[in-house]
MIFI-329959 format. One record per residue (C-alpha): residue number from 0; residue in one letter; z, y, x. Coordinates in nm, 3 decimals. Example, Ala and Ser with C-alpha at 12.3 -4.5 7.8 and 13.67 -1.06 7.14 Angstrom:
<rs>
[0 "a" [0.780 -0.450 1.230]]
[1 "s" [0.714 -0.106 1.367]]
</rs>
This chain:
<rs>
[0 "x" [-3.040 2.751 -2.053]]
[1 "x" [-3.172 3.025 -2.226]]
[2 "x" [-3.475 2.841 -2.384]]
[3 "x" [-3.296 2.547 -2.529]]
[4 "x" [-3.019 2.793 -2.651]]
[5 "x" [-3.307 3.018 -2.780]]
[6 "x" [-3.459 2.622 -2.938]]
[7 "x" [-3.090 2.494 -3.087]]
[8 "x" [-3.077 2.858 -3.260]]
[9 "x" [-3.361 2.813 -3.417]]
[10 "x" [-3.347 2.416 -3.524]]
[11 "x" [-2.969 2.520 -3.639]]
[12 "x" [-3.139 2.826 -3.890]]
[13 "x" [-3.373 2.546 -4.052]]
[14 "x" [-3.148 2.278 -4.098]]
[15 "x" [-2.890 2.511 -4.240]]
[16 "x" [-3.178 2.674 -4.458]]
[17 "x" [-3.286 2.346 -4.555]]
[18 "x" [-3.003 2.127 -4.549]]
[19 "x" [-2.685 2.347 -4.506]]
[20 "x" [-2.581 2.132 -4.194]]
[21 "x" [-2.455 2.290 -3.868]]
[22 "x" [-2.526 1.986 -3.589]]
[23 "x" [-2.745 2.208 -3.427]]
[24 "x" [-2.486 2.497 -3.415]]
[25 "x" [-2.237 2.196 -3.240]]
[26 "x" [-2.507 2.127 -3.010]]
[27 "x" [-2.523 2.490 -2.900]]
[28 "x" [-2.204 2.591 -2.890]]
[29 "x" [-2.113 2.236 -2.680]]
[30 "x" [-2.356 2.290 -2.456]]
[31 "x" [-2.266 2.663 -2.387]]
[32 "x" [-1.873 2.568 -2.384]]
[33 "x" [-1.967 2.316 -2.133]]
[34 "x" [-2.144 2.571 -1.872]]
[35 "x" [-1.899 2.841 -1.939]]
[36 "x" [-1.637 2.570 -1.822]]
[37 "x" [-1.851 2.507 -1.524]]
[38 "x" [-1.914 2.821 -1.437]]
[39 "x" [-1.497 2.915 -1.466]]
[40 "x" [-1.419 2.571 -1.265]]
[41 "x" [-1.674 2.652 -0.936]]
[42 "x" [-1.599 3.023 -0.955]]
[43 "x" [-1.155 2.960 -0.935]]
[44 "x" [-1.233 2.625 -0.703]]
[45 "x" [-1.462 2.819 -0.453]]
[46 "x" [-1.174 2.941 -0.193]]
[47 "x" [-1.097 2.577 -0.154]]
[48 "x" [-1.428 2.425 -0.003]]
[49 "x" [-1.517 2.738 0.191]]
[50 "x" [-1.477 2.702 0.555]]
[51 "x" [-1.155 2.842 0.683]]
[52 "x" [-1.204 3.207 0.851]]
[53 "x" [-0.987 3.179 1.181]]
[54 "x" [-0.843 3.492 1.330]]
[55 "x" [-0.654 3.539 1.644]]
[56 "x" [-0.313 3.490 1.501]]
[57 "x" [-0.477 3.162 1.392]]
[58 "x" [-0.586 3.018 1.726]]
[59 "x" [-0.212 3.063 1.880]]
[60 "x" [-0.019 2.714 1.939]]
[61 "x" [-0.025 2.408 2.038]]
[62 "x" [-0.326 2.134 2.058]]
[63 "x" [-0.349 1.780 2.024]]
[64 "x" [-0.641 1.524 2.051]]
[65 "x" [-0.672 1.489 1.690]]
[66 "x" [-0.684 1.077 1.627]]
[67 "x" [-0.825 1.094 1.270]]
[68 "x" [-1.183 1.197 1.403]]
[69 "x" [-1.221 0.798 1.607]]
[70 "x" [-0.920 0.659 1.587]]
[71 "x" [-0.825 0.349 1.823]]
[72 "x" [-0.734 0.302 2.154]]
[73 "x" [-0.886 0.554 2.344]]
[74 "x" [-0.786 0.862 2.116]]
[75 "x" [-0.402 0.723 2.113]]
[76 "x" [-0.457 0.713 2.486]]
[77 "x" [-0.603 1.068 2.513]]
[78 "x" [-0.314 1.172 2.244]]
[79 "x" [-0.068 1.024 2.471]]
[80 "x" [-0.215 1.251 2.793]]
[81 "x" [-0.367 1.556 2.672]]
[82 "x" [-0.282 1.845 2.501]]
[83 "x" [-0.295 2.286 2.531]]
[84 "x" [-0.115 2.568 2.413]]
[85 "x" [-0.344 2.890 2.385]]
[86 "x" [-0.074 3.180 2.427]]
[87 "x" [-0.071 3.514 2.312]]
[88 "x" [-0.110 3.651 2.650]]
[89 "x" [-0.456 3.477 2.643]]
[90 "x" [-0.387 3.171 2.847]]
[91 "x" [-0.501 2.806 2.763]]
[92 "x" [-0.205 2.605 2.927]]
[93 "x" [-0.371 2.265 2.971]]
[94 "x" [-0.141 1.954 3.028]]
[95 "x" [-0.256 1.655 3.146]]
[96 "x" [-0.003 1.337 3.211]]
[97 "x" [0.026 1.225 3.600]]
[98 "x" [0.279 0.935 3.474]]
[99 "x" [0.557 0.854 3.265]]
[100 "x" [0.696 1.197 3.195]]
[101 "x" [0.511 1.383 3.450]]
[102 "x" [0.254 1.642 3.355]]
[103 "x" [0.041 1.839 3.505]]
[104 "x" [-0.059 2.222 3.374]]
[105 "x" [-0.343 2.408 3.453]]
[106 "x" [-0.332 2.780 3.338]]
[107 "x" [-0.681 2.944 3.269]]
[108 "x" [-0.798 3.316 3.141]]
[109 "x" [-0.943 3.312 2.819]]
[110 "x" [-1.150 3.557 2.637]]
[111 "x" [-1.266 3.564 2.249]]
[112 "x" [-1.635 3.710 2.167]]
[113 "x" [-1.647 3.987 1.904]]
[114 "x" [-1.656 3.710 1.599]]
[115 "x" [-1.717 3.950 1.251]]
[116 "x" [-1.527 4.204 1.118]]
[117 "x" [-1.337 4.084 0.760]]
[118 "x" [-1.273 4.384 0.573]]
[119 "x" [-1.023 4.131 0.397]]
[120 "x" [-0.817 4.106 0.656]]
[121 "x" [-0.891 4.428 0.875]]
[122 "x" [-0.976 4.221 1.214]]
[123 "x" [-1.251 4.030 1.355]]
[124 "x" [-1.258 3.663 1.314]]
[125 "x" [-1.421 3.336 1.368]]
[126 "x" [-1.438 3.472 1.793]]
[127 "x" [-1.547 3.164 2.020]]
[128 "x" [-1.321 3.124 2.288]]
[129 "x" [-1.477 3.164 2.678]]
[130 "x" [-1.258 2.986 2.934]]
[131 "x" [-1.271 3.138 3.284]]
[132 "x" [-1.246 2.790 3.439]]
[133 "x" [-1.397 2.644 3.758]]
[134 "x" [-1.483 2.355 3.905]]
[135 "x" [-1.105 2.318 4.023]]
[136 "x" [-0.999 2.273 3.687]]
[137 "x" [-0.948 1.972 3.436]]
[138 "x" [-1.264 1.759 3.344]]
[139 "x" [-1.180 1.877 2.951]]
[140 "x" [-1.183 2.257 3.000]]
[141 "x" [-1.450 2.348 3.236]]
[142 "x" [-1.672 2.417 2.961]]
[143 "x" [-1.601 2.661 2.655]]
[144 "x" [-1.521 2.494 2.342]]
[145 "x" [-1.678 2.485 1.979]]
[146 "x" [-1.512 2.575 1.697]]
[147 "x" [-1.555 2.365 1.361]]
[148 "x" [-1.460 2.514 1.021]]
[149 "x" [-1.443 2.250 0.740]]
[150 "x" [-1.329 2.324 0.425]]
[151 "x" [-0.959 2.340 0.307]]
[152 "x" [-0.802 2.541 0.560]]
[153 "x" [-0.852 2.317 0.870]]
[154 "x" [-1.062 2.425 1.159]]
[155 "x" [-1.058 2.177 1.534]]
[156 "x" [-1.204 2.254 1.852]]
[157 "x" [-1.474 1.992 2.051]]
[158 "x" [-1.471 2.000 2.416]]
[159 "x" [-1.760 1.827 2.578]]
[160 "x" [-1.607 1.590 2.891]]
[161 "x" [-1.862 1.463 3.148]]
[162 "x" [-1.597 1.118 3.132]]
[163 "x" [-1.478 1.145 2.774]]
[164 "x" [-1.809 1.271 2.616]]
[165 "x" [-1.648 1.488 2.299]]
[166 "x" [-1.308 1.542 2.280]]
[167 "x" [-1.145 1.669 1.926]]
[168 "x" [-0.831 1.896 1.974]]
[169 "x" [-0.638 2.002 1.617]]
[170 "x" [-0.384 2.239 1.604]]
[171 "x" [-0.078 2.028 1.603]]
[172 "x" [0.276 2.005 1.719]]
[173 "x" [0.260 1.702 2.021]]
[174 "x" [0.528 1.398 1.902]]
[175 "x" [0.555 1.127 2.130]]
</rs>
């Protein structure tokens, strides 16, 4: 940037000198109107397509198999019979349909790791959730989840089923 501005000044100093004309000025002063604008544009669009920072108060509520991930059959299906609340008393409340309007829970002890501290926000965030499950439990939540942070304000958790293979779980309110 600097060397063509550095060029442009000096091609606009000869043609005025010679010719009184300023297209070279134009030139310059386009060119550095159009990375100033850039440069504003990124810097005040940034927050927006920087992954979400999740903190505890974050991860509280319900879950739902999020159908936007594969949609079809088998996510309205797993929609339909599946779905958690993580409480503040860390518990993950899994529910699991038996039939019709039948469901089955299965309570489990969860922990958070450390995560980083935000000086932002004065607690430590992005913490993986452990579940304390065992072999007792649901197919879904016998292993500990990952958390995915895209950008706009969205994060989902993946649980890895031995039946299902990945299942995607968004923060949602259930509707039938």
């Amino acid at each position: 940037m600097l060397p063509a501005s550095g060029l442009l000044l000096l091609t606009w100093v000869l043609t005025y000198i010679k010719w009184k004309k300023h297209y070279a000025l134009f030139v310059l002063l386009g060119i550095w109107g159009l990375f100033i604008f850039g440069t504003g544009l990124l810097w005040i669009t940034e927050p927006y397509f920087k992954p979400m920072i999740v903190t505890q108060q974050d991860i509280y509520g319900t879950y739902v198999i999020d159908r936007d991930k594969f949609p079809g059959k088998q996510a309205d299906w797993q929609y339909e019979n599946f779905k958690f609340t993580i409480t503040e008393n860390d518990e993950l409340i899994f529910q699991s349909r038996v039939y019709d309007n039948v469901w089955k829970s299965d309570t489990v002890n969860i922990s958070y790791s450390t995560g980083y501290y935000d000086l932002d926000k004065k607690e430590y965030c992005n913490r993986k959730m452990r579940i304390h499950s065992d072999s007792t439990n649901h197919h879904i939540i016998r292993d500990n989840p990952t958390l995915y942070r895209p950008s706009f304000n969205r994060f989902y958790y993946v649980f890895e089923s031995k039946k299902f293979g990945n299942v995607f779980f968004k923060k949602e309110q259930w509707v039938k």
